[in-house]
Backbone and ligand atoms as CSV (ligand in chain L), in Angstrom:
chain,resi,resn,atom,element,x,y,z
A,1,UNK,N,N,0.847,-1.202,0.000
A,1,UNK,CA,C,0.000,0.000,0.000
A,1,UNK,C,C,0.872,1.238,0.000
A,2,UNK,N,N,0.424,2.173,-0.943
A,2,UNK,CA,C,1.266,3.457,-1.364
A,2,UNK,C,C,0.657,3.989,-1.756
A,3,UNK,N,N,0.203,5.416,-0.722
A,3,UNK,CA,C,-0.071,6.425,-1.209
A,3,UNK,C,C,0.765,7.469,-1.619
A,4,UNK,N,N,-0.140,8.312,-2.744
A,4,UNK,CA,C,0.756,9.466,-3.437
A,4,UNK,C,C,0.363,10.751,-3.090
A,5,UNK,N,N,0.634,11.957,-2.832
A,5,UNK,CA,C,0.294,13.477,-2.875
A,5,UNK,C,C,-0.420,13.587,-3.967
A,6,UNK,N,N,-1.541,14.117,-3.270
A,6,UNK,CA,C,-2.570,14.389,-4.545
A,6,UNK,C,C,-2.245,16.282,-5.038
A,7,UNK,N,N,-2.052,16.754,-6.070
A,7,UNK,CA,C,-1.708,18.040,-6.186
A,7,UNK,C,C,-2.908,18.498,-6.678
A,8,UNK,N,N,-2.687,19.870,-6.390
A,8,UNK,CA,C,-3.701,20.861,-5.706
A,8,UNK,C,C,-3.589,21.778,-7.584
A,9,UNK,N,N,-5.247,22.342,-7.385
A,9,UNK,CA,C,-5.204,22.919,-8.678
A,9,UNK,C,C,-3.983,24.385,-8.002
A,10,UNK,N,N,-3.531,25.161,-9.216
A,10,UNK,CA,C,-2.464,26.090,-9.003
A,10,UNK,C,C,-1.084,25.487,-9.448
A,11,UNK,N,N,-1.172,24.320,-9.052
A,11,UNK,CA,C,0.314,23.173,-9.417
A,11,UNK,C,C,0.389,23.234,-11.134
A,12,UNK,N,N,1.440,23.607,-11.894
A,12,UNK,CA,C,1.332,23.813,-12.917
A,12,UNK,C,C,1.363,22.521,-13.887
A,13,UNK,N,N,1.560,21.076,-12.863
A,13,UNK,CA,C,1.473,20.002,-13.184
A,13,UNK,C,C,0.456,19.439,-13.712
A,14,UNK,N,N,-0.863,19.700,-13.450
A,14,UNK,CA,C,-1.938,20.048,-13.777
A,14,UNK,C,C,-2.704,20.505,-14.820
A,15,UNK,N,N,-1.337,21.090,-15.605
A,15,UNK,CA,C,-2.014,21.879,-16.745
A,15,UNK,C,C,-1.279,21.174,-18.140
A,16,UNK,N,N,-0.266,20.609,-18.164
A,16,UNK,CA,C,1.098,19.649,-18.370
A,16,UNK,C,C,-0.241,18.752,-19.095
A,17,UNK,N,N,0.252,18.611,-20.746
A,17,UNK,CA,C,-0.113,17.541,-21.481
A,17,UNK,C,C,0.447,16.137,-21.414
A,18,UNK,N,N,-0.337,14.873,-20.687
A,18,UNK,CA,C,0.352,13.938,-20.668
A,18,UNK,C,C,0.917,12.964,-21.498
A,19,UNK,N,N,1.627,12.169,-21.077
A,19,UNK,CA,C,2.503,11.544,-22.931
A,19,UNK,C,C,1.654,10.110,-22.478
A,20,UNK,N,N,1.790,9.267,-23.906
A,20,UNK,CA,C,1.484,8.174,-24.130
A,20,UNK,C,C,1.837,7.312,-23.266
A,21,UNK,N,N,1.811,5.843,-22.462
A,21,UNK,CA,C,2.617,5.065,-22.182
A,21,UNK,C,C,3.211,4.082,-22.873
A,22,UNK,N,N,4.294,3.818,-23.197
A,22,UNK,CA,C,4.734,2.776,-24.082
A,22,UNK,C,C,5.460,1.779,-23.661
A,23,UNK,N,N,5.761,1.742,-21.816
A,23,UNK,CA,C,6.637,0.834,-21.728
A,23,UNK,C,C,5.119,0.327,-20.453
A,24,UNK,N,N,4.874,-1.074,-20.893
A,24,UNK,CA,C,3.435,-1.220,-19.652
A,24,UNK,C,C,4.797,-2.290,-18.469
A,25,UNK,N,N,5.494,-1.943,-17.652
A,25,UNK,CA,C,6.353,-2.548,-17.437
A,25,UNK,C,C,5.752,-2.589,-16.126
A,26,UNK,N,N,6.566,-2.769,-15.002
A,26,UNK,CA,C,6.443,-2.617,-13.293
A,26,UNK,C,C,6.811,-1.532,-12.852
A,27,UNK,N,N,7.175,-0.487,-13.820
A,27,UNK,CA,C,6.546,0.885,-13.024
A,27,UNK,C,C,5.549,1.142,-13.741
A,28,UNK,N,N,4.773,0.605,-14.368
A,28,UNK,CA,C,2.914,1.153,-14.723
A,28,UNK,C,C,2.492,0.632,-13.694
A,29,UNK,N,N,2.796,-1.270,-13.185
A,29,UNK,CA,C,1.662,-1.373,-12.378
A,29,UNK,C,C,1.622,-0.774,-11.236
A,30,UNK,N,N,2.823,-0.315,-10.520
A,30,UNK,CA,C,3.327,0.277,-9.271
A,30,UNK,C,C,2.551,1.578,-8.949
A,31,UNK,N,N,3.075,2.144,-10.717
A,31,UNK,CA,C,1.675,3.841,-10.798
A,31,UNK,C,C,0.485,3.514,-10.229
A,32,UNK,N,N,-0.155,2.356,-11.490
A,32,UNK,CA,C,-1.468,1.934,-11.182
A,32,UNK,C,C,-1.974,1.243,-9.841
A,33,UNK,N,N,-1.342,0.529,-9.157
A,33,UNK,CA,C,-1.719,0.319,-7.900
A,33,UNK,C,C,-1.329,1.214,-6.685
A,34,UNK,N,N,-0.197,2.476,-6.685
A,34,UNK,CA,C,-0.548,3.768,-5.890
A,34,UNK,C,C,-1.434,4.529,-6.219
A,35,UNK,N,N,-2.127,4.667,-7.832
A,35,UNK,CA,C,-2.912,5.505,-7.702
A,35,UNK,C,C,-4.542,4.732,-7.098
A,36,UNK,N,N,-4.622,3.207,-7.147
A,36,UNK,CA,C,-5.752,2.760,-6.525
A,36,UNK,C,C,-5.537,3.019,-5.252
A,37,UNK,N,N,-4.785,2.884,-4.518
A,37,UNK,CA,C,-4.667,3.443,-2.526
A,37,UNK,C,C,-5.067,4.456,-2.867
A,38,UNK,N,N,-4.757,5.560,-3.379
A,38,UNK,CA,C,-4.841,6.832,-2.991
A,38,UNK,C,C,-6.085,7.561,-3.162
A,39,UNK,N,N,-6.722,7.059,-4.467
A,39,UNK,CA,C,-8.062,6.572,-4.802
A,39,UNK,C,C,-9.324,6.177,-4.123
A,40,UNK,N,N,-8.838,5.067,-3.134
A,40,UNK,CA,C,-9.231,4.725,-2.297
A,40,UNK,C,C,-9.394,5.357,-1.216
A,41,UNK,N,N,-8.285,6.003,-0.494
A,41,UNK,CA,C,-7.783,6.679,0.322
A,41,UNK,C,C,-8.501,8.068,0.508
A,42,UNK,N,N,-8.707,8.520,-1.031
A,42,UNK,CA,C,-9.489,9.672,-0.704
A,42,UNK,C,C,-10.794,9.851,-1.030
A,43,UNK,N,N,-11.576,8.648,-1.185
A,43,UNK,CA,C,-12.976,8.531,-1.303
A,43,UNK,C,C,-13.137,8.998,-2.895
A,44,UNK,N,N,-12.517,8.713,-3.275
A,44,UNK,CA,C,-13.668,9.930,-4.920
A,44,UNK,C,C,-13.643,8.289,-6.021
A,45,UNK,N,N,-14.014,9.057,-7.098
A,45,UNK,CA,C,-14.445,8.432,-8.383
A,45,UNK,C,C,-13.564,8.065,-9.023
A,46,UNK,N,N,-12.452,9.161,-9.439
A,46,UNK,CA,C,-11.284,8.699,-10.471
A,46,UNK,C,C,-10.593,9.540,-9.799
A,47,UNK,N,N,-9.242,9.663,-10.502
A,47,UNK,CA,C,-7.869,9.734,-10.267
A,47,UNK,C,C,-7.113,9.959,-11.558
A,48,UNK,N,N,-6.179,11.169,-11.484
A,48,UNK,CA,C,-5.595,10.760,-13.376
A,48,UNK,C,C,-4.316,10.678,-13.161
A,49,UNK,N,N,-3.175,9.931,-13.474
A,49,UNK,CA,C,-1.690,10.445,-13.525
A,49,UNK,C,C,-1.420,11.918,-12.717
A,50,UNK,N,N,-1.569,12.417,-13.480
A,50,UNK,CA,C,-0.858,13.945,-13.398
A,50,UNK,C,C,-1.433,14.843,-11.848
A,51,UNK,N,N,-2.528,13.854,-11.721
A,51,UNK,CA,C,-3.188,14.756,-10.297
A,51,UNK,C,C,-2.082,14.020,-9.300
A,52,UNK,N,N,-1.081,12.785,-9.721
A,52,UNK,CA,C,0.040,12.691,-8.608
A,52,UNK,C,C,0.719,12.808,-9.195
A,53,UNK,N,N,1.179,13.495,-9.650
A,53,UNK,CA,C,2.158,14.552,-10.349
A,53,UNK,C,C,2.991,13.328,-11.690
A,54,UNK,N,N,2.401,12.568,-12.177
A,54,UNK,CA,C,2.850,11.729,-13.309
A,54,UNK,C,C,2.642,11.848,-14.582
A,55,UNK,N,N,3.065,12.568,-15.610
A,55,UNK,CA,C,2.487,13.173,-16.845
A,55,UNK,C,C,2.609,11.880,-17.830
A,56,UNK,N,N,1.716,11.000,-17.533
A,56,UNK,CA,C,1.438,9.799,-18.196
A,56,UNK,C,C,-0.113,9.391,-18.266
A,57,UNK,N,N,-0.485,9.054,-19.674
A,57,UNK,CA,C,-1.971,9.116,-20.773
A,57,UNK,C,C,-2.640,7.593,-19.083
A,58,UNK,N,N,-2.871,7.914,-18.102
A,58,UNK,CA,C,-3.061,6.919,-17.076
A,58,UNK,C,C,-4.578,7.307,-16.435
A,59,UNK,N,N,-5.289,6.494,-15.918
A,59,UNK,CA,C,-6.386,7.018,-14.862
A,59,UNK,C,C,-6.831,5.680,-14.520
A,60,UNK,N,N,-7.530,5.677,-12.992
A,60,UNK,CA,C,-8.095,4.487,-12.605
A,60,UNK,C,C,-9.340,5.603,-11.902
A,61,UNK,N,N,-10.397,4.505,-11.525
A,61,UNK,CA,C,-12.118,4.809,-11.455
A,61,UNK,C,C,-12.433,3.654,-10.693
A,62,UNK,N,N,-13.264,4.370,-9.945
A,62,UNK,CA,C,-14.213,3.129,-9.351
A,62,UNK,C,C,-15.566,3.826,-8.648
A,63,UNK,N,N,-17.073,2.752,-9.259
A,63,UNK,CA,C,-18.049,3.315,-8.780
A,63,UNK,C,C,-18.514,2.745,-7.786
A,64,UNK,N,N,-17.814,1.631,-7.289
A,64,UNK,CA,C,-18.867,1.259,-6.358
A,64,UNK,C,C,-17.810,1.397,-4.942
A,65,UNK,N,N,-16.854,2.359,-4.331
A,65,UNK,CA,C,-16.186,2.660,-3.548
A,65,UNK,C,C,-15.383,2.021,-3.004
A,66,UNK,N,N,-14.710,1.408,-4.845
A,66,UNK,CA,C,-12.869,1.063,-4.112
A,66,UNK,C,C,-13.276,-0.459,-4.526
A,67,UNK,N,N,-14.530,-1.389,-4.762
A,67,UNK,CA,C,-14.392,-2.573,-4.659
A,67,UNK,C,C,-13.727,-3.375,-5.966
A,68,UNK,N,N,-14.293,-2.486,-6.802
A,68,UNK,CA,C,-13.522,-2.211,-8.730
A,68,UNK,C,C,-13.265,-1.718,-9.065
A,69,UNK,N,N,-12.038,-1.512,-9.182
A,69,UNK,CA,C,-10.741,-0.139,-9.839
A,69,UNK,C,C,-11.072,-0.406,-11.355
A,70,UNK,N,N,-11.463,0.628,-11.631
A,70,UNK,CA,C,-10.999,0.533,-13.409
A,70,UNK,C,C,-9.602,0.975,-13.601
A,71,UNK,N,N,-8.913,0.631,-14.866
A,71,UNK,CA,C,-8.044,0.672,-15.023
A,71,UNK,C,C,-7.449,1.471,-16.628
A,72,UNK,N,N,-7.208,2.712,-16.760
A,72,UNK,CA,C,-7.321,2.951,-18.689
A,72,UNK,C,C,-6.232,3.414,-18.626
A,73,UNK,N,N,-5.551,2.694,-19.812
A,73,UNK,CA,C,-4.207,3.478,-19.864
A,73,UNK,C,C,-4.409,3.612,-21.282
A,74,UNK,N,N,-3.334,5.204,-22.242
A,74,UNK,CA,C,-3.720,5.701,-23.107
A,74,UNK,C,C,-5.237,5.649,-23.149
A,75,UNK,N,N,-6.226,6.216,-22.437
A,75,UNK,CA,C,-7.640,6.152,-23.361
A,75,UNK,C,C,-7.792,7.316,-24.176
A,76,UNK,N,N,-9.046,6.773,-25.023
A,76,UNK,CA,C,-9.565,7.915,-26.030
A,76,UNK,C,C,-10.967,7.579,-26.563
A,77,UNK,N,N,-11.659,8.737,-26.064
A,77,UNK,CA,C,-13.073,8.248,-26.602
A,77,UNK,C,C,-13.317,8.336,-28.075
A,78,UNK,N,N,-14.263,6.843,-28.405
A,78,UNK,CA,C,-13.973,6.574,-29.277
A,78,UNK,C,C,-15.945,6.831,-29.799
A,79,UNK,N,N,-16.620,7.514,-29.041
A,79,UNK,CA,C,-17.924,7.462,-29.134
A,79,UNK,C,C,-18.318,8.558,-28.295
A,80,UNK,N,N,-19.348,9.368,-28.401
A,80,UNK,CA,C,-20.057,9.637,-27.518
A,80,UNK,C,C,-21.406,10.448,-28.005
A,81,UNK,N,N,-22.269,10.169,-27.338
A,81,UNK,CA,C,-23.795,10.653,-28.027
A,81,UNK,C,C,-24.379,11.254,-26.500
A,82,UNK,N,N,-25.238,12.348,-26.710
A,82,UNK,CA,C,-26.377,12.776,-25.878
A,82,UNK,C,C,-25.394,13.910,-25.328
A,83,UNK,N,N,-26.439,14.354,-24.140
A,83,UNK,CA,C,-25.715,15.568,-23.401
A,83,UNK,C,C,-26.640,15.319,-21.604
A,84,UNK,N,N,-25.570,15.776,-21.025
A,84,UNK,CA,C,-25.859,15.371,-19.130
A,84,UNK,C,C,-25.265,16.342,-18.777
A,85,UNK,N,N,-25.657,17.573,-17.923
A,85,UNK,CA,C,-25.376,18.314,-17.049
A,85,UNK,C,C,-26.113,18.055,-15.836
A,86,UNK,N,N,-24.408,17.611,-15.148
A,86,UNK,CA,C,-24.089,17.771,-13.705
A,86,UNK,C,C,-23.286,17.850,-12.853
A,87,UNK,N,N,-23.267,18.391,-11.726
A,87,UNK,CA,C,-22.182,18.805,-11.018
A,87,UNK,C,C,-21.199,18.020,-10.815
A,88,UNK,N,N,-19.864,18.424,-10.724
A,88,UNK,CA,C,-18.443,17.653,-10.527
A,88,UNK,C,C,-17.816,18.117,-9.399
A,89,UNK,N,N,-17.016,17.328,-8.825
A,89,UNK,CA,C,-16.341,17.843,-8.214
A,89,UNK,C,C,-14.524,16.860,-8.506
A,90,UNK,N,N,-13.651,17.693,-8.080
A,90,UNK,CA,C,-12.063,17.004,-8.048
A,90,UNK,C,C,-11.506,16.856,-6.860
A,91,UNK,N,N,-10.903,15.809,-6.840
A,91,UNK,CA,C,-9.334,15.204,-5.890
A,91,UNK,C,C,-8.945,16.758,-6.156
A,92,UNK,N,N,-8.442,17.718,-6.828
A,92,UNK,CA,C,-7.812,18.380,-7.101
A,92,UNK,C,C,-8.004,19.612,-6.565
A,93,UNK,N,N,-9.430,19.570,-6.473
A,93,UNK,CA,C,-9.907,21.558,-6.469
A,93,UNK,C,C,-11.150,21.323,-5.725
A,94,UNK,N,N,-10.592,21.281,-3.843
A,94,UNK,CA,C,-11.161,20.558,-2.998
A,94,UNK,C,C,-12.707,21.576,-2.473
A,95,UNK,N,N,-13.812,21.153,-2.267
A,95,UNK,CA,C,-14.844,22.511,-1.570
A,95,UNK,C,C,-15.268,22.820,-2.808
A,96,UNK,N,N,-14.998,22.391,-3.957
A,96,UNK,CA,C,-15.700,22.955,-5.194
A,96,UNK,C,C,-16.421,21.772,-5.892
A,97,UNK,N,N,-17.833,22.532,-6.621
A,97,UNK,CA,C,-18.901,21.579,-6.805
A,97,UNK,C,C,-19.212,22.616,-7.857
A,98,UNK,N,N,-19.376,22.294,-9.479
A,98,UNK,CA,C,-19.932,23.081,-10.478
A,98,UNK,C,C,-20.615,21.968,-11.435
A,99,UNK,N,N,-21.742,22.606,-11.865
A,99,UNK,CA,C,-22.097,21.875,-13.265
A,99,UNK,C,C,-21.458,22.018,-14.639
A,100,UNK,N,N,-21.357,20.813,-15.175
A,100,UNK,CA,C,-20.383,20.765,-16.858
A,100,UNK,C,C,-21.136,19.814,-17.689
A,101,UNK,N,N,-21.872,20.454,-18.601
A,101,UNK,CA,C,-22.246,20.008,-19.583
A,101,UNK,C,C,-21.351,18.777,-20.333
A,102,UNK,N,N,-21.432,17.206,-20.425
A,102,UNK,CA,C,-20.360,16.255,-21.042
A,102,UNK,C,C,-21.576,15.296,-22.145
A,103,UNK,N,N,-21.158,14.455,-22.664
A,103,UNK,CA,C,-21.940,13.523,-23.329
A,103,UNK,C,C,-22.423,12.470,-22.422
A,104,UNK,N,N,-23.528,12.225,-22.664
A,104,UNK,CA,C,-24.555,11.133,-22.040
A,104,UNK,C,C,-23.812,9.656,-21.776
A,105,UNK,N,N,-23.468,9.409,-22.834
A,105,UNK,CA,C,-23.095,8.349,-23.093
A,105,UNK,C,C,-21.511,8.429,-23.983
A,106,UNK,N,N,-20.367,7.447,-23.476
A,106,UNK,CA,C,-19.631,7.456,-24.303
A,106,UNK,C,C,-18.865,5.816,-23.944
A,107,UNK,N,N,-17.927,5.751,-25.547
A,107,UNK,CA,C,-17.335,4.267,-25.130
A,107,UNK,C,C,-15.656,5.065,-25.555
A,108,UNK,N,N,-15.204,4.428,-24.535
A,108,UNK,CA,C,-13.359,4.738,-23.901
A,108,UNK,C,C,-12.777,3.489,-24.360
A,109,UNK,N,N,-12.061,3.738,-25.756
A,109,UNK,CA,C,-10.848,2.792,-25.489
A,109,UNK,C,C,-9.639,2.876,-24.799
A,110,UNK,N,N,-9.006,2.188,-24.484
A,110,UNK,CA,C,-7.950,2.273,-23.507
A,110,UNK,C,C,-7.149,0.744,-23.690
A,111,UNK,N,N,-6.177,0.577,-23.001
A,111,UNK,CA,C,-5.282,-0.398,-22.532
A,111,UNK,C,C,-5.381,-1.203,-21.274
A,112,UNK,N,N,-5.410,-2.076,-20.805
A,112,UNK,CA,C,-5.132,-2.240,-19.356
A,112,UNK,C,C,-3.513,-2.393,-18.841
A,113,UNK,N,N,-3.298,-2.475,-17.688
A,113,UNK,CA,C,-1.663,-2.166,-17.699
A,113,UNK,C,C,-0.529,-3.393,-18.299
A,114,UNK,N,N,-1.495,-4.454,-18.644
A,114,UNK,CA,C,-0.687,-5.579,-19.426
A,114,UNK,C,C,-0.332,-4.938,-20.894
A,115,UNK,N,N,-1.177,-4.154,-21.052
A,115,UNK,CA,C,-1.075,-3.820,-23.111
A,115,UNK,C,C,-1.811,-4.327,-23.296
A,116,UNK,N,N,-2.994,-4.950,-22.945
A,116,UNK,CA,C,-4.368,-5.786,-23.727
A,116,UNK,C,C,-5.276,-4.227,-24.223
A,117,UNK,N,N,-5.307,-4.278,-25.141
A,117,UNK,CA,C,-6.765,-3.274,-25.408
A,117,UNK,C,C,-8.611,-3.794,-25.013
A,118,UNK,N,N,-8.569,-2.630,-24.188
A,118,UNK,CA,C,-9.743,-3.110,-23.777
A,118,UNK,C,C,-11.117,-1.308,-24.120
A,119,UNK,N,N,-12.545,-2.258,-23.369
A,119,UNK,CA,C,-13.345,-1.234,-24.391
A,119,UNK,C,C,-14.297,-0.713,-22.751
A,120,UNK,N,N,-14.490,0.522,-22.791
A,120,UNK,CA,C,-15.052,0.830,-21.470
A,120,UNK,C,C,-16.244,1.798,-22.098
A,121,UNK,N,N,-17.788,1.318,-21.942
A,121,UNK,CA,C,-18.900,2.324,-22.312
A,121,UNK,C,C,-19.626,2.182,-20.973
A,122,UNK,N,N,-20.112,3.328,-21.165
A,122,UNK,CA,C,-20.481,4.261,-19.933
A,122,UNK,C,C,-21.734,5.137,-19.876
A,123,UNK,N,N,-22.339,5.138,-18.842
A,123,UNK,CA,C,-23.317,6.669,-19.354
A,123,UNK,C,C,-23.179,7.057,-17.833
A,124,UNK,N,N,-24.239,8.732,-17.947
A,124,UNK,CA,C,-24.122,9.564,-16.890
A,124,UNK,C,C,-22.872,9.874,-16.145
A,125,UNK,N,N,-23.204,9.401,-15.114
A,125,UNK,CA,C,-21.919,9.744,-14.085
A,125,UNK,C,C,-21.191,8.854,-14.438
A,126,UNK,N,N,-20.827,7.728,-15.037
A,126,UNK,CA,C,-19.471,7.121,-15.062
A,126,UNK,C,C,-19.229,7.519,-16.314
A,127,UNK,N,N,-19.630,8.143,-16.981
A,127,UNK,CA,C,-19.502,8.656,-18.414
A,127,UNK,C,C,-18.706,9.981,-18.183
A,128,UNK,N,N,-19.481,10.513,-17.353
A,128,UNK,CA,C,-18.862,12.654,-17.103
A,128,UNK,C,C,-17.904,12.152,-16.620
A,129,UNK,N,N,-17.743,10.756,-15.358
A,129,UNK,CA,C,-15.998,10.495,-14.727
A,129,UNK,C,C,-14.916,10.474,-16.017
A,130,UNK,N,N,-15.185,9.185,-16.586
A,130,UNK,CA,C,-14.396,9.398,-18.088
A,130,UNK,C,C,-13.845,10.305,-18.680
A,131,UNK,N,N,-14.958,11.011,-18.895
A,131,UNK,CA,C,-14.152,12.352,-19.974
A,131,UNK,C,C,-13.141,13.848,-18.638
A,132,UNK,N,N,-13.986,14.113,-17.456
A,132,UNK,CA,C,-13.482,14.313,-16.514
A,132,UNK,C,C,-11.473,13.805,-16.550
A,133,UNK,N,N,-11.509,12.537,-16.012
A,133,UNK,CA,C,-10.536,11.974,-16.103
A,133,UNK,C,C,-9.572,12.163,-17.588
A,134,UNK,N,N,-10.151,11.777,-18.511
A,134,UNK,CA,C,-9.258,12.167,-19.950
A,134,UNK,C,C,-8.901,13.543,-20.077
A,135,UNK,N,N,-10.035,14.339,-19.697
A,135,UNK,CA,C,-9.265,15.967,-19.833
A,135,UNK,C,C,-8.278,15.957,-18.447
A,136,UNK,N,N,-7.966,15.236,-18.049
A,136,UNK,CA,C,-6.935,15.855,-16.658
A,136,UNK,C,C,-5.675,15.356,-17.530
A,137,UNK,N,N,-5.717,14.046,-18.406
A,137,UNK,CA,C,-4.375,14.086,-19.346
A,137,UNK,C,C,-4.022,15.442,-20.493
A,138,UNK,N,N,-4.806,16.055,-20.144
A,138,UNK,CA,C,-5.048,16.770,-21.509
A,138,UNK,C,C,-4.421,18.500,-20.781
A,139,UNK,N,N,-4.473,17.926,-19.654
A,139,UNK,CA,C,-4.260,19.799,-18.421
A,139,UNK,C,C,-5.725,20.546,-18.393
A,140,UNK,N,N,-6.641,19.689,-18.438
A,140,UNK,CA,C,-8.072,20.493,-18.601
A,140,UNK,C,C,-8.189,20.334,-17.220
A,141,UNK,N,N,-8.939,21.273,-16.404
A,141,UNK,CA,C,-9.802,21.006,-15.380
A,141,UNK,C,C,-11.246,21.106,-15.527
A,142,UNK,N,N,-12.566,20.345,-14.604
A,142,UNK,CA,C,-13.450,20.757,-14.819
A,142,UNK,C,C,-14.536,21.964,-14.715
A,143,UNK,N,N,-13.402,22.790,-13.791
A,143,UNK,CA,C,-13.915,24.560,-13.582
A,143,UNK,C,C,-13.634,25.216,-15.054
A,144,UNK,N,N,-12.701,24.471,-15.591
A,144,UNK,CA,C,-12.902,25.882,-17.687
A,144,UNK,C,C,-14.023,25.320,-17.628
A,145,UNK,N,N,-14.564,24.088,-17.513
A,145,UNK,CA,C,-16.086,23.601,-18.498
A,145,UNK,C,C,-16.967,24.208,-17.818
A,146,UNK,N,N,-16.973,24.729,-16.551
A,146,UNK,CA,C,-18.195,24.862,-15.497
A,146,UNK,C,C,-19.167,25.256,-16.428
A,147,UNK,N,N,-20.359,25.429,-16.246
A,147,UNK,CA,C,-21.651,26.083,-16.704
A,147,UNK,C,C,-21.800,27.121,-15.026
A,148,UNK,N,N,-21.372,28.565,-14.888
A,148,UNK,CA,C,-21.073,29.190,-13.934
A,148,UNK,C,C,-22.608,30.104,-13.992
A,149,UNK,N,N,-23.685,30.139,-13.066
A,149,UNK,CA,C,-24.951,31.326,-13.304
A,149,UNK,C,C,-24.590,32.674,-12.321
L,1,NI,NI,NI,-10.395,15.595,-11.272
């Protein structure tokens, strides 16, 4: 068990486009199983690389609190239809709760940390986690998307 420092929005790490992974070796799974503790550790939904300061295409998820880690490495949505506004909140940008307009439904390809390609579809809230999570590889946060009244 290994937890990581979760960084705080302001960290310019945060904003940092993440790179591909190409080596799925025993430091992916090491990433991938500190970022499930920490994950765990801090109660939320997902987790991306770079929110522990790792600028690697990485994120793990879980909806039912920690009992199933998802696992996506390089993802990229490869689908998405409809529209869902609702509030988010981040590991990152703690006390804050905004609504962001995302797609209803979408399907995430990704990797698992062996290199198997695998296929992740989703709607609502594990859908907004998804894209949520992919823009944190990207240096997006979900306060640019807010819908602010
Ligand atoms: Ni986040």
């Amino acid at each position: 068990m290994a937890r990581r420092n979760i960084y705080q929005v302001g960290d310019d790490t945060l904003r940092q486009i993440s790179k591909p992974v190409t080596e799925f070796d025993d430091k992916l799974a090491q990433l991938l199983d500190d970022m499930r503790d920490t994950l765990i550790y801090a109660d939320g939904a997902g987790l991306a690389a770079p929110q522990v300061g790792v600028l690697k295409r990485v994120f793990v998820a879980t909806f039912d609190g920690g009992n199933t880690i998802i696992e996506a490495v390089n993802p990229k949505i490869v689908m998405q239809k409809g529209r869902r506004v609702a509030a988010e909140g981040c590991l990152s940008i703690p006390r804050i709760h905004e609504k962001v307009e995302r797609p209803r439904h979408v399907v995430v390809e990704a990797f698992d940390r062996y290199g198997n390609p695998i296929v992740l579809k989703a709607s609502n809230f594990e859908a907004s986690c998804y894209c949520h999570e992919i823009d944190h590889l990207d240096g997006i946060l979900f306060t640019d998307k807010s819908i602010k009244k």
